[in-house]
VOGU-3710 file (C-alpha; in Angstrom, 3 decimals, decimal comma):
1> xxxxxxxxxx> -27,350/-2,997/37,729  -23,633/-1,478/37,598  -22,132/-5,288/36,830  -24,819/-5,939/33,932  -23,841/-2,378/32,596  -20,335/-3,025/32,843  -20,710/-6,454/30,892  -22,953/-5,096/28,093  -20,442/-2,441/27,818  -17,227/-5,314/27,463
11> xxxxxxxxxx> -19,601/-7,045/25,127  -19,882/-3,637/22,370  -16,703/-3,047/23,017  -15,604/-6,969/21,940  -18,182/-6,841/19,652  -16,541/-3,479/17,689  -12,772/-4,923/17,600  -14,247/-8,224/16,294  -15,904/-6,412/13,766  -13,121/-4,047/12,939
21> xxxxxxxxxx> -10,691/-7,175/12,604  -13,274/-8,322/9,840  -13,811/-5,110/7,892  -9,952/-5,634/7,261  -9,884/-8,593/6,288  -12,624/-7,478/4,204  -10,106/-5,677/2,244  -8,177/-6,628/-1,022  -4,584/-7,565/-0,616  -3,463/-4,186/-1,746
31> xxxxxxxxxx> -2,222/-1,145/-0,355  -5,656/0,904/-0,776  -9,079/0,264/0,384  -10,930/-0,289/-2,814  -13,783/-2,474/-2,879  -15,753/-3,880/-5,644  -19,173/-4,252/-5,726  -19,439/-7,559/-4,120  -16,653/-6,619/-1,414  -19,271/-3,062/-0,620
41> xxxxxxxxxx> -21,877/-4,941/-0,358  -20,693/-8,109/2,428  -18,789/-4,645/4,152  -22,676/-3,162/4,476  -24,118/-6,899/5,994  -21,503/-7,133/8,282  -21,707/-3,887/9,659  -25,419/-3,927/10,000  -24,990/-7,281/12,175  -22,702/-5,620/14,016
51> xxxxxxxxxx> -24,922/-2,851/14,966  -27,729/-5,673/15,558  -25,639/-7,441/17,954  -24,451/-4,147/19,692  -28,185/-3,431/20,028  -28,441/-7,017/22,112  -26,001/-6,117/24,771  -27,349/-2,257/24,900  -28,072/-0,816/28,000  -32,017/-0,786/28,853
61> xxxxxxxxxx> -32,848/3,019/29,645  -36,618/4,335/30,395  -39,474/4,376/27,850  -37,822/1,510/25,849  -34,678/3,398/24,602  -31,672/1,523/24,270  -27,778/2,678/24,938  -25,143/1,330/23,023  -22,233/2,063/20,787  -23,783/2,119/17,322
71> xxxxxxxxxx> -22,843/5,483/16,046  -19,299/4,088/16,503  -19,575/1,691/13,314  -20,751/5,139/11,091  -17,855/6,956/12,543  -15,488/4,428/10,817  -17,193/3,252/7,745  -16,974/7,185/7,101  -13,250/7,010/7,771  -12,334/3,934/6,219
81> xxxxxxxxxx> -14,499/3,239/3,236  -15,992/6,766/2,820  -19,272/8,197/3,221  -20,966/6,509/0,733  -20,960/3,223/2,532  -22,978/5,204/5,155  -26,467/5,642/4,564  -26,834/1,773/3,259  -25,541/0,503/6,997  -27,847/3,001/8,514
91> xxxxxxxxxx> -30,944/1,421/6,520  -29,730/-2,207/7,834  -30,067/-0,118/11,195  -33,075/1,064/11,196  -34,630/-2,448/9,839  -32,916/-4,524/13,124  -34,086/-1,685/15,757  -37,972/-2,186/14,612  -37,070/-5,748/14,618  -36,407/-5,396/18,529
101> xxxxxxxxxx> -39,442/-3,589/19,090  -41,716/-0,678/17,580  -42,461/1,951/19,409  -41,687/6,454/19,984  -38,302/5,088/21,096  -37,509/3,371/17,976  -38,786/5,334/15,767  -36,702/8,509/17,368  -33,734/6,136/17,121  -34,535/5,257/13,172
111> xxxxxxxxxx> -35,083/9,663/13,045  -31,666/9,905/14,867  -29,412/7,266/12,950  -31,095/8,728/8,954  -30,142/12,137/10,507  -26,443/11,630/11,413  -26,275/9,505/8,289  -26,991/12,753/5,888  -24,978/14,864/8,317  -22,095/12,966/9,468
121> xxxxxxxxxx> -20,391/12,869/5,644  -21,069/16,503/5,752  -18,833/17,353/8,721  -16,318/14,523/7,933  -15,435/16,407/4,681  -15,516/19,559/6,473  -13,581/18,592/9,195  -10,914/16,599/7,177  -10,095/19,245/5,141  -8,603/21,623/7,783
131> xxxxxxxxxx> -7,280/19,116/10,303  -4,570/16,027/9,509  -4,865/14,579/13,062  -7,260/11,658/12,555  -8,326/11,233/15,872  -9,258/14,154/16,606  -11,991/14,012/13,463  -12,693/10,879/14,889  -13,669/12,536/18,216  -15,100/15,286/17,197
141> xxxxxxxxxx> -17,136/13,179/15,167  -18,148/10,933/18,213  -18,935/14,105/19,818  -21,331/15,289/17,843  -22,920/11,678/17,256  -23,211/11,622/21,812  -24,829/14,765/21,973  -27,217/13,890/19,170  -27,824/10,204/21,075  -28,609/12,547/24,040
151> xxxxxxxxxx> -30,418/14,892/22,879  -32,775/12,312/21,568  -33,012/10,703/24,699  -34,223/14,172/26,411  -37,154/14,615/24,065  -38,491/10,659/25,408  -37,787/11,594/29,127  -36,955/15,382/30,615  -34,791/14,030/33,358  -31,736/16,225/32,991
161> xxxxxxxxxx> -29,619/14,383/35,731  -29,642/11,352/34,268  -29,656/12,276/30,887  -26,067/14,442/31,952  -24,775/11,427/33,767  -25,379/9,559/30,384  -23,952/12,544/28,174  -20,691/12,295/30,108  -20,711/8,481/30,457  -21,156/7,775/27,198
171> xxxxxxxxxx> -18,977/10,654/25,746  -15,756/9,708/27,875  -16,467/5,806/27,170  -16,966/6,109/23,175  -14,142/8,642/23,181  -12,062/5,891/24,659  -13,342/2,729/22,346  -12,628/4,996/19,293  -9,012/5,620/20,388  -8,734/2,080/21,307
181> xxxxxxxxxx> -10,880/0,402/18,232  -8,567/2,992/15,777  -5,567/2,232/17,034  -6,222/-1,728/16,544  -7,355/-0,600/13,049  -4,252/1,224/12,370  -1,942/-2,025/13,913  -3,435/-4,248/11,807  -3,489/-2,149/8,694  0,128/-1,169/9,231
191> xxxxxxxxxx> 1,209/-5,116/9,582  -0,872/-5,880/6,179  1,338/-2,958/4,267  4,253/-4,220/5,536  3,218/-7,704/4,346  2,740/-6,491/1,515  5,548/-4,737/1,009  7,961/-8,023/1,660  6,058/-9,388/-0,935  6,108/-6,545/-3,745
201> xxxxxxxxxx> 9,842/-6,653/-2,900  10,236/-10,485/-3,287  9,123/-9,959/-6,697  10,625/-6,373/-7,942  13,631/-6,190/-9,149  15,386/-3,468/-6,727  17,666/-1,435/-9,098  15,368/-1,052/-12,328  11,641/-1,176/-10,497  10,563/-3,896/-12,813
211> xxxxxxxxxx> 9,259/-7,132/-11,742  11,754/-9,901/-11,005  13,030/-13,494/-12,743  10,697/-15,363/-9,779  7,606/-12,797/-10,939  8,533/-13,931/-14,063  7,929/-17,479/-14,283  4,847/-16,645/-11,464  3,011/-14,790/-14,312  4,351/-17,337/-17,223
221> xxxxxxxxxx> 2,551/-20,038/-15,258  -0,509/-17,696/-15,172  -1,009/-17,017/-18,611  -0,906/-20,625/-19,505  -3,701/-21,767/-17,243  -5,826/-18,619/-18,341  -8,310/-19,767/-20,888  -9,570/-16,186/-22,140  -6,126/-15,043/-23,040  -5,978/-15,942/-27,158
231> xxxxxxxxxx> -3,219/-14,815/-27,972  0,587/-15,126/-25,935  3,956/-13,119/-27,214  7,328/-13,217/-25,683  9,373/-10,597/-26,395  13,810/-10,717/-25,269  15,419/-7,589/-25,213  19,344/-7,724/-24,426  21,720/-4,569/-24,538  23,856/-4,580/-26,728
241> xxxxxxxxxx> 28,351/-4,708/-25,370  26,949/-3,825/-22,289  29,856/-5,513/-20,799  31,807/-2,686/-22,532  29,987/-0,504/-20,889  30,669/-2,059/-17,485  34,187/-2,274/-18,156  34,388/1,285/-19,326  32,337/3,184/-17,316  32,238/1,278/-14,639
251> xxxxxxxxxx> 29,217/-1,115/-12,381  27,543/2,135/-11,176  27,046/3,671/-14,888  26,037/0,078/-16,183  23,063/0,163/-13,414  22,519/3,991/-13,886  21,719/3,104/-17,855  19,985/-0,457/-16,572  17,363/2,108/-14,800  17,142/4,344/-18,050
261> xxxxxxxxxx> 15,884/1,525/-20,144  13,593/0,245/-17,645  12,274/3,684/-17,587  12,160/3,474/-21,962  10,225/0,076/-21,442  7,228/1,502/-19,586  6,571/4,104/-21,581  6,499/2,051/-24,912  4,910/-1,109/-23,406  1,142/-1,522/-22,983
271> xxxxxxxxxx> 1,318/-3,085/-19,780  3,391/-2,310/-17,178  2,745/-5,025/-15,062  4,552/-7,352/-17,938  7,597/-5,723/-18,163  10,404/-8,438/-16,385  14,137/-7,798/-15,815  15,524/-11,839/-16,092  19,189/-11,237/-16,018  22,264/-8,136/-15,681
281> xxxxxxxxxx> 21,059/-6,472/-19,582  18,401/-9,092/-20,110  14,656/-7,927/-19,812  11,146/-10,240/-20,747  8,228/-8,399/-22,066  5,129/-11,087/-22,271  2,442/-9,194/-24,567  -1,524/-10,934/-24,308  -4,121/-10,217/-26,876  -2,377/-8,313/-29,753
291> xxxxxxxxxx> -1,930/-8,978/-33,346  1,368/-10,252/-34,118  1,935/-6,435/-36,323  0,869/-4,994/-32,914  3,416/-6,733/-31,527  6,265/-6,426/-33,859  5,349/-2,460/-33,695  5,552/-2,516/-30,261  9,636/-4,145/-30,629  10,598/-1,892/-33,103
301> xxxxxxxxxx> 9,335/1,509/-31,304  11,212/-0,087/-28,301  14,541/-0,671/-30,293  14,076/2,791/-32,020  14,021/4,537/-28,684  16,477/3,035/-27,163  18,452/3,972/-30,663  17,763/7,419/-30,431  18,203/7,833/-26,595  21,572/9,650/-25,332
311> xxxxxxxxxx> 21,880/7,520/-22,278  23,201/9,506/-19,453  26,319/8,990/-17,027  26,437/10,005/-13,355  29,366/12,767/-14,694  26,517/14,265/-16,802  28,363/12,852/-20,036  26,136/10,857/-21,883  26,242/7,760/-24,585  24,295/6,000/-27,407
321> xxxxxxxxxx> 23,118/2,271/-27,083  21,263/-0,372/-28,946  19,621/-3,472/-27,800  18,685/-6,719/-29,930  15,331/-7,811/-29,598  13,966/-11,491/-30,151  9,721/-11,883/-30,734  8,286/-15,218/-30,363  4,486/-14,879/-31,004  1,717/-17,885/-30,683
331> xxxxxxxxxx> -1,688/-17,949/-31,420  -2,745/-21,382/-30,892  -0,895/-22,706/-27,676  0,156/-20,960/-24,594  3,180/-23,331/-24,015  5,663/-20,409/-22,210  8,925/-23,027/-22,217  8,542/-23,372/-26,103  7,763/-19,398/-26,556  10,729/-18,947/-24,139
341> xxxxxxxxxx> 13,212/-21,185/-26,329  11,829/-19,752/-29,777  12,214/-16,054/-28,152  15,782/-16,719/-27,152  16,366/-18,142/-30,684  15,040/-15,171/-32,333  17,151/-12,759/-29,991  20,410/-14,840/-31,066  19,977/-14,273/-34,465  19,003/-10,594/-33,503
351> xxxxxxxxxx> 22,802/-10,592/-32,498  24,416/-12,937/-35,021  23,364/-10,505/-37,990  24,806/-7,483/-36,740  22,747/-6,475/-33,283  20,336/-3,236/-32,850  17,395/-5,673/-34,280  14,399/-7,491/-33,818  13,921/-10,828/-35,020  9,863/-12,480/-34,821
361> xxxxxx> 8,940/-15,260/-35,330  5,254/-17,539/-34,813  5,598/-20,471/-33,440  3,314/-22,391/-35,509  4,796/-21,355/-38,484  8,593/-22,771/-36,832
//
């Protein structure tokens, strides 16, 4: 009797960090835990299995009730993905414990799991708000979950012995599989953030916060092979004598004004995720889906801010700059290497007639 309690307890217990090691990789590859629709709803089968499966290796009590560690899964869908993906895993509960059997002890179990699944987001927001230590939520969470498990176990059979001995079993052994189970959570959610981090740095450029020459060509390749972009525009921007300013002022002020006009670039551009530096003053906008005046507007409030800008040095003094800008627009082909050479064009004219300009051009007008 102890062994095949001992096993079925193993078995939730392998079960849970199984399942836990799915629900992350569940997750996007992004810092947050944001799901989409499709992502909510395979989180919601695969914890309901879980619970089934937990229910197989449960531990066989009198009147037909059934021991295991369900209320474990709520406590970290709660957590994790928030109390809305509650009440939906509870359902999938309910529907696999009538599956096993129908009977008071089942249907005080389906009572019991809709219950803490109205209640348990309750406390959790509660609870979270005054206390930052997450496993002691966790815990007092589990807590409240064993003595509601118990508690429902007294109304089937008044034997208050064994339903102590289970209180304090089952308390001190969830207590311990949440620590455990949370901890492995919090391992393999800290190696996936560090992941990610080598790979946001491998493409960022490190002194201006824009993406990188490799990110670059990355997205370049991407926008040709996507069919519902319709229309493609390249847009060069270069500072202009910034190797006077370099010389002058010295490397540190030439990155200190580098990070000032990465700063001017997301506020004018639409999207921030196309902003590229490419060399020392050299920076790549690629602009999808505008009109080619959209476009052109977008250069010229760029080259008028940077005009108007008193760029600052690290001794508080501050200076005035310009930068040349070269447009290459396309509306009928998405070939980057001739939108790159026609950009680079236009930015070389930019300079040869006299520099704080734009230049644009269409490509199929060349």
């Amino acid at each position: 009797m102890l062994t095949s309690i001992i096993l079925d307890m193993i078995a939730n217990i392998s079960i849970l960090s199984t399942a836990s090691y799915i629900f992350i990789k569940l997750i996007p590859n992004n810092k947050n835990i944001a799901l989409n629709k499709k992502e909510k709803i395979l989180l919601v089968g695969v914890a309901g299995v879980t619970s089934f499966l937990l229910m197989l290796f449960s531990i066989d009590l009198p009147n037909k009730a059934l021991l295991d560690l369900r209320h474990i899964i709520l406590i970290l869908l709660i957590y994790y993905f928030g109390e809305k993906s509650v009440f939906p895993v509870v359902v999938l509960m309910v529907f696999f414990r009538f599956l096993m059997g129908v009977n008071p002890a089942s249907i005080r179990s389906a009572m019991m799991y809709i219950l803490l699944g109205l209640f348990l987001p309750i406390v959790y927001k509660s609870l979270i708000k005054k206390m930052n230590n997450k496993y002691r939520v966790l815990l007092i969470l589990n807590a409240i979950c064993v003595s509601t498990i118990v508690l429902n176990l007294h109304f089937l059979y008044q034997d208050l012995l064994l339903n102590s001995l289970v209180y304090i079993g089952l308390l001190v052994l969830s207590s311990l599989v949440i620590i455990m189970v949370t901890a492995f959570i919090e391992d393999l959610l800290t190696s996936r953030i560090l992941y990610l981090n080598e790979q946001e740095h491998a493409r960022m450029d490190f002194l201006t916060g824009l993406y990188n020459m490799r990110e670059f060509k990355n997205k370049w390749q991407m926008v040709q092979l996507e069919k519902k972009i319709a229309t493609t525009a390249l847009m060069m921007i270069d500072i202009d004598y910034f190797k006077w300013i370099n010389d002058n002022y010295g490397h540190s002020n030439g990155n200190f004004v580098l990070r000032q006009i990465a700063t001017i670039l997301k506020i004018e551009a639409i999207d921030n995720e196309m902003i590229y530096r490419v060399g020392g003053e050299e920076f790549c906008l690629i602009l999808n889906d505008l009109s080619y005046s959209d476009q052109q507007e977008i250069a010229e409030k760029i080259r008028k801010s940077v005009e108007k800008k008193l760029f600052l040095l690290e001794n508080g003094d501050s200076i005035q700059l310009t930068v040349s800008i070269g447009l290459a627009a396309s509306t009928q082909t998405k070939d980057m290497k001739k939108l790159f050479r026609l950009a680079d064009r236009c930015l070389y004219l930019a300079k040869d007639q006299g520099r704080n300009k734009v230049i644009c051009k269409q490509m199929e007008t060349e």
